[in-house]
N, C-alpha and C positions, 0 to 999 in steps of 0.2 A: 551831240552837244557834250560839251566835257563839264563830268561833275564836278564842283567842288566842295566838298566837306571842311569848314571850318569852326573848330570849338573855342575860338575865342570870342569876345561878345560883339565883335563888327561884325557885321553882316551887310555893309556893305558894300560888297566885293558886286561889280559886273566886268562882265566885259565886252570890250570895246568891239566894235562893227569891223575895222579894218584890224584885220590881223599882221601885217608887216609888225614886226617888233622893232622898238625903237631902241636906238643905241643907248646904256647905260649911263652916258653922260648928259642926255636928254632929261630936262624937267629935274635937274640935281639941286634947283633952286627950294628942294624939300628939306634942306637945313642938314640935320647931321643924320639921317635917316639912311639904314642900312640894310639891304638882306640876304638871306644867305638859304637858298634852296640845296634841300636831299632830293635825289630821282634815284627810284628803285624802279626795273622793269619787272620783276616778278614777288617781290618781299613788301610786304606792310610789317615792320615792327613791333612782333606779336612778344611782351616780356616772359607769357604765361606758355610761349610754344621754344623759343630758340635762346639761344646764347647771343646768336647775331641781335636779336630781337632785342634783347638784355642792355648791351651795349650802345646799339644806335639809340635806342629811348634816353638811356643817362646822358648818351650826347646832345642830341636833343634838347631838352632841356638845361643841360648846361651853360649849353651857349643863350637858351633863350633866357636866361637869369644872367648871362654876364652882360656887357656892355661894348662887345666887338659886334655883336649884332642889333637891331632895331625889330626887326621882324623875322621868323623861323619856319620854313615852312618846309613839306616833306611831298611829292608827289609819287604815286605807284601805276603801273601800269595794269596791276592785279586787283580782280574782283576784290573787296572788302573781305576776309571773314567774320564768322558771325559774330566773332568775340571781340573779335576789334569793332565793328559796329556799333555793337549795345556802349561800348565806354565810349564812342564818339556821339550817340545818340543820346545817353542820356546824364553824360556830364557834363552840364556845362560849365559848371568850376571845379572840373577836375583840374590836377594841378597841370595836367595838360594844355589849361588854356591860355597856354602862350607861341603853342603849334600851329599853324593853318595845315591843313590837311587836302589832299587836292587828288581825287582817281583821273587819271589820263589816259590816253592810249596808244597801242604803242606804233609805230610807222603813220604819225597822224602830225605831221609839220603844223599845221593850222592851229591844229589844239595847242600844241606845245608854245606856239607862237603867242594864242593866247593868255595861258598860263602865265609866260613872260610879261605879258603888257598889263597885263591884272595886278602882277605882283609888285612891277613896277608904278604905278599907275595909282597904288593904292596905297603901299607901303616904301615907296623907294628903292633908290637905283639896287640892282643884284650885282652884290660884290662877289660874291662864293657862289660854288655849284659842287655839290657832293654827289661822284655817281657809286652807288652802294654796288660794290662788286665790276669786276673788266667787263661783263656785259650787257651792264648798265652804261658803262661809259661807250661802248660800241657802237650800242642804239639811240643816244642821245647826245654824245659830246658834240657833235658836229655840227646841231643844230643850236645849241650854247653856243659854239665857238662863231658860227656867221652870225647871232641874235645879240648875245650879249659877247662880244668881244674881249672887253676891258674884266669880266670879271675873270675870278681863278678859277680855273680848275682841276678839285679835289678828286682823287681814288682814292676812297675806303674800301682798299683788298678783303676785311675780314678773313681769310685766309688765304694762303695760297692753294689755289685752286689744284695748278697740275699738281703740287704735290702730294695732295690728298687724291688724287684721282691715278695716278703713279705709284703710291704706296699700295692702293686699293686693289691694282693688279696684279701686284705681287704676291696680296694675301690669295689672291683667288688663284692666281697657279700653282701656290704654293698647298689651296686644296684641292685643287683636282688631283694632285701628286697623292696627296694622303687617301683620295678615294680609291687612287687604283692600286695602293695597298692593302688597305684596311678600311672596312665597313665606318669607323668613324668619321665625322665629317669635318667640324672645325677643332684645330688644337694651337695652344698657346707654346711656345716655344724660342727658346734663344735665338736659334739660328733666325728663324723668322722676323724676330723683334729686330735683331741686327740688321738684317738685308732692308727694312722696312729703313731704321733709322738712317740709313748710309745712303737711302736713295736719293738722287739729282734728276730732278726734270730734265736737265740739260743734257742729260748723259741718254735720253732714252730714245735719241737720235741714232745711238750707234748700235741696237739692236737689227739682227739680221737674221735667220730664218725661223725666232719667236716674235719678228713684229707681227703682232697680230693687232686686232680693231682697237684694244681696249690701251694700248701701250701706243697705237697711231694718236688715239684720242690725246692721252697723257700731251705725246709732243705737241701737237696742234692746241692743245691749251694754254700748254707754254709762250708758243710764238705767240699767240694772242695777249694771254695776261701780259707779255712783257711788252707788247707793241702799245698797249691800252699805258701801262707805267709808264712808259717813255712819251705818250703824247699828254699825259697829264702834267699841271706845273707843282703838283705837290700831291705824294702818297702817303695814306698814314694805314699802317702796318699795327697787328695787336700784339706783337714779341719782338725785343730782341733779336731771339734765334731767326727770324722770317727778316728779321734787316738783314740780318748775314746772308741769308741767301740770295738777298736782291743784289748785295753790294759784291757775291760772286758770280752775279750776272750783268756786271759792270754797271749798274744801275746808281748814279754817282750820291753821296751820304746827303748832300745838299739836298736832294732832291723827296727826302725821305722823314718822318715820323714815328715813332711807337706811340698807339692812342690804343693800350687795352685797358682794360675794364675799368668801373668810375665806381669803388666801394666807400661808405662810408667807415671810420674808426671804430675799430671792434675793442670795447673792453671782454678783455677773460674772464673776470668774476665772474661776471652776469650771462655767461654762455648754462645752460644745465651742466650737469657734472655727466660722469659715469653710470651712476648707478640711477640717475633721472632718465636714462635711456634703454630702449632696445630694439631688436631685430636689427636688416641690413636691409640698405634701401639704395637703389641706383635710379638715376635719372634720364633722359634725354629724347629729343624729339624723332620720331619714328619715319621724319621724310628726311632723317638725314643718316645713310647708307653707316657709315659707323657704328651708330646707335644700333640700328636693326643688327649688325654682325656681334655686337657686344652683347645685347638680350639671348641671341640664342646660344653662344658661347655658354653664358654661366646656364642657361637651362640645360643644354646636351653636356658639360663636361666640367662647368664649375660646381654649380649648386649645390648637387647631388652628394658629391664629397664632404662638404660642411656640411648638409644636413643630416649627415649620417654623424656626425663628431658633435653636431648640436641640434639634438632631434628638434625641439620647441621653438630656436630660431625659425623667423618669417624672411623673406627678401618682398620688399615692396619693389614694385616696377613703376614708374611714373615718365608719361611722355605726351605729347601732346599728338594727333595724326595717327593712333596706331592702326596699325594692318591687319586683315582678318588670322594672316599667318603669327603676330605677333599676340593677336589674343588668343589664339587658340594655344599659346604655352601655357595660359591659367593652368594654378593645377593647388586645390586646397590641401590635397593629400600632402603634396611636395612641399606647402607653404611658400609654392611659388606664386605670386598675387600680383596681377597684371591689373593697374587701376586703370590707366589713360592718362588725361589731361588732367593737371592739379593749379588751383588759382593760387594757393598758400601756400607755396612749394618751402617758403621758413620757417609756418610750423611744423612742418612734417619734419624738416632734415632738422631740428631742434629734440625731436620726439626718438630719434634714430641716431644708432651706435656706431655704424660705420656704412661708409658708400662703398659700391663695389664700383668700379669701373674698368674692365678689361679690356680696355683699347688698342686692336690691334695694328689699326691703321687712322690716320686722320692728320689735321693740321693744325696749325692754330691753338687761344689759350682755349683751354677746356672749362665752357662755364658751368659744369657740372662740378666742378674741383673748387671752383672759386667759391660757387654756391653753398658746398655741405663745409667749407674752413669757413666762411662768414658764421654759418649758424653752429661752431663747431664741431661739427661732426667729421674728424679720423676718412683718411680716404686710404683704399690700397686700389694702386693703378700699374700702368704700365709705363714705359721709359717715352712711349707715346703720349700717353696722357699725362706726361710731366713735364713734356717740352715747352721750354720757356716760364718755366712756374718757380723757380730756384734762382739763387744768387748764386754771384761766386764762393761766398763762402759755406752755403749751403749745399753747393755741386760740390766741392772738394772732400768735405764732413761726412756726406750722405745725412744729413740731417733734410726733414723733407714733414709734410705733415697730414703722415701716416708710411705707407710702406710704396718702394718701385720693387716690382719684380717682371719677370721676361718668361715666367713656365708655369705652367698650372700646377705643380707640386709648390712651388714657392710660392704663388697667389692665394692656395688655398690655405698654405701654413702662415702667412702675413694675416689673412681674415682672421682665421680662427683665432689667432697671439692676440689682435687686437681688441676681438671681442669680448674677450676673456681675462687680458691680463689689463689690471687698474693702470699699474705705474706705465705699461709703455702707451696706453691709452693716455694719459693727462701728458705724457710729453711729446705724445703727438698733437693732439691741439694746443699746448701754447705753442710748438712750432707752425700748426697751420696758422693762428692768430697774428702771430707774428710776420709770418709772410704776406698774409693779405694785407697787415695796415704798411711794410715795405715795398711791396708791389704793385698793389691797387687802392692806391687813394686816390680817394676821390677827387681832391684838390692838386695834388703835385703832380697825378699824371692828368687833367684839364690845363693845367698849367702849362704845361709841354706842348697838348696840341693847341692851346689861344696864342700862345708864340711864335709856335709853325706855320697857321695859320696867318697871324697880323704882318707878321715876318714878309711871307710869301705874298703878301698884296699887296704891302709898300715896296716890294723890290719886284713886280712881276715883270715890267721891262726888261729889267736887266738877265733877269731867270730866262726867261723867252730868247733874249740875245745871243745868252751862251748854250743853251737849250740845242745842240745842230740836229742830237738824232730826231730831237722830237720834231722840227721844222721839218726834218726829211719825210717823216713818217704824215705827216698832216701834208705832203705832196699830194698834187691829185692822182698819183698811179699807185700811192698805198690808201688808197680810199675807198675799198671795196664793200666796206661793211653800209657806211654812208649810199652810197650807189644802191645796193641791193637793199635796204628801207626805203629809197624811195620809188622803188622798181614797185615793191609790194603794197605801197602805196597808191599807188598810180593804177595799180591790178585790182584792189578792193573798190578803189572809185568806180570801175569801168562798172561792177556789176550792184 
């Protein structure tokens, strides 16, 4: 039986005996009544673990406070965790409660059908359907698309996938190279930062006697994300720079969004100053592969160098998930201090002088960036962790808020400047302030995506008309994915 977790105050949700899902134009006699389902297959929306987690919550609620939707609701295919839990179990007027929350399963037609008819049933026809991630849309669109026909549906990429999994291989051949010279393991470096930025999923087609599993992986992720984009009727992308890459994979501008992050207006006064702070503090969730290579990066080859230039500096470590391998860098001697999971992650990075972020691979905006300029606190990162975080007139200036560099001699001469030095300290946070209330407001970029959104469901006929490759792709001989859920459906019955 499929759970449903609901914290808002109806609890009158059943469902219905005959699971056939009815069409969305069925029972429309509910007056102006609208709703608009998230499906995640592995992700519950954790704000306190992820950046992904960050973002879909603010969306979330956004929409459940604007007036394009009537009802909002989020289904996962993943066990609860425990933190998410307790805020569903014991708010009931968290501000939360205008989400229904729904655990499903996954290759389970029946359930999902029911989910449908509930939703419909109780709250009105489903206009939208967001699949969090291309293989969420894999293992669910198909069954949206024969259920609810008439409504949209959304890919929220949150990143691009091959390319962070593409760049990833690069770092890694790039240190098996450094093992079998030198005892060192991971190093920060130009060449590297470069080969990382210039890389193309598309391109990782034409490798030939270094294709190996991890660079097969890369492409076969590609064809997939881009198969999942093209059967979607509208993707919303969190940069800029990630449209560009769709739109150099012919991926047409119509079809496409930028929905990153949803901050509120920062005033500068009221941030702490300079000398209200100290130590350095980095952030990030520990099941996601960048983060892990950026911990031990500053433990083997950063840290050490600044803390020998600032013996009483701390580096706080904060993440949620972490690994026996990533506790075991504690080290009190080093003032390297491995916390975990943090609920306040504002006060902290309020209390704290500069974040380190050494990223040498990854995709997408970094909400570890966005997080320490909200509360502002000075970032020094990589030309990775700055992708997509700058204006044009910010790219051209190098104005930026805090420091990019591409080598561990320069990363660590950026920390130390900043820690240190007052004035380039304060004009580094009014330029992070400043970037976050041009970049990430909360209002103007919601704006963008209720428009994309409203846009895209008054026009979806005509989207779908002119739509060919997506038609082609929704052929039944590109339907592989659909086919093999309900193979393994059909398999879990038997026994």
């Amino acid at each position: 039986m499929m759970i449903v977790r609901s914290i808002t105050r109806d609890s009158s949700s059943t469902f219905t005996q005959d699971n056939t899902v009815r069409s969305i134009n069925d029972g429309i006699g509910k007056g102006e009544q609208k709703s608009i389902l998230f499906l995640s297959s592995a992700s519950w929306p954790e704000p306190t673990a992820t950046a992904a987690g960050t973002r879909t919550s603010s969306l979330l609620h956004l929409l459940a406070s604007s007036d394009l939707f009537t009802s909002v609701h989020f289904g996962c295919g993943a066990n609860l965790p425990s933190s998410f839990d307790n805020d569903v179990s014991h708010n009931i007027s968290h501000k939360r409660d205008d989400v229904h929350w729904h655990h499903i399963k996954l290759n389970r037609g029946d359930e999902m059908n029911a989910l449908l008819n509930t939703i419909q049933d109780v709250h009105g026809p489903i206009k939208a359907v967001v699949f969090d991630r291309f293989y969420t849309e894999e293992a669910f669109s198909f069954m949206v698309k024969e259920a609810c026909p008439n409504a949209l549906r959304i890919l929220d990429m949150q990143d691009v996938h091959s390319l962070r999994i593409g760049r990833q291989n690069l770092v890694l051949d790039f240190d098996r190279n450094i093992k079998l010279s030198t005892p060192a393991c991971r190093k920060l470096s130009s060449h590297l930062i470069d080969n990382v930025m210039s890389f193309n999923p598309k391109s990782a087609c034409q490798a030939t006697d270094t294709f190996d599993k991890m660079k097969a992986r890369s492409y076969d992720t590609f064809l997939r994300e881009l198969a999942s984009i093209h059967r979607s009727d509208l993707v919303l992308v969190c940069s800029p720079d990630e449209l560009k890459y769709l739109q150099s994979w012919s991926v047409p501008a119509w079809k496409m969004e930028v929905a990153s992050f949803f901050c509120d207006n920062i005033n500068g006064k009221e941030l702490p100053a300079f000398d209200d702070r100290s130590d350095f503090v980095t952030v990030g969730g520990f099941k996601h592969p960048p983060n892990l290579d950026s911990a031990k990066l500053l433990r083997e080859e950063i840290w050490p160098r600044i803390r020998q230039q600032l013996g009483h500096a701390k580096l706080h470590i904060y993440g949620a998930y972490p690994t026996q391998d990533i506790l075991s860098l504690h080290s009190d001697k080093l003032g390297f201090l491995v916390h975990g999971r943090i609920h306040d992650l504002d006060s902290e990075l309020r209390k704290r002088r500069v974040l380190l972020a050494p990223l040498r691979f990854g995709a997408g905006i970094k909400g570890k960036i966005v997080d320490a300029w909200r509360c502002g606190c000075p970032v020094v990162s990589t030309p990775i962790g700055a992708e997509g975080m700058v204006d044009n007139n910010a790219m051209h200036t190098g104005h930026w808020g805090g420091s990019v560099t591409s080598t561990t001699d320069d990363f660590v001469e950026a920390a130390i400047s900043l820690y240190t030095k007052n004035t380039a300290w304060n004009k580094a946070q009014a330029t992070a302030t400043l970037l976050v209330n041009k970049l990430f407001n909360k209002e103007s970029n919601f704006k963008l995506v209720q428009a994309a959104v409203e846009n895209a469901m008054m026009s979806l006929n005509e989207r779908r008309a002119a739509d060919v490759t997506g038609a082609m792709l929704w052929h039944q001989s590109n339907r592989s994915t659909e086919y093999f859920s309900k193979w393994i459906e059909l398999k879990e019955k038997e026994f």
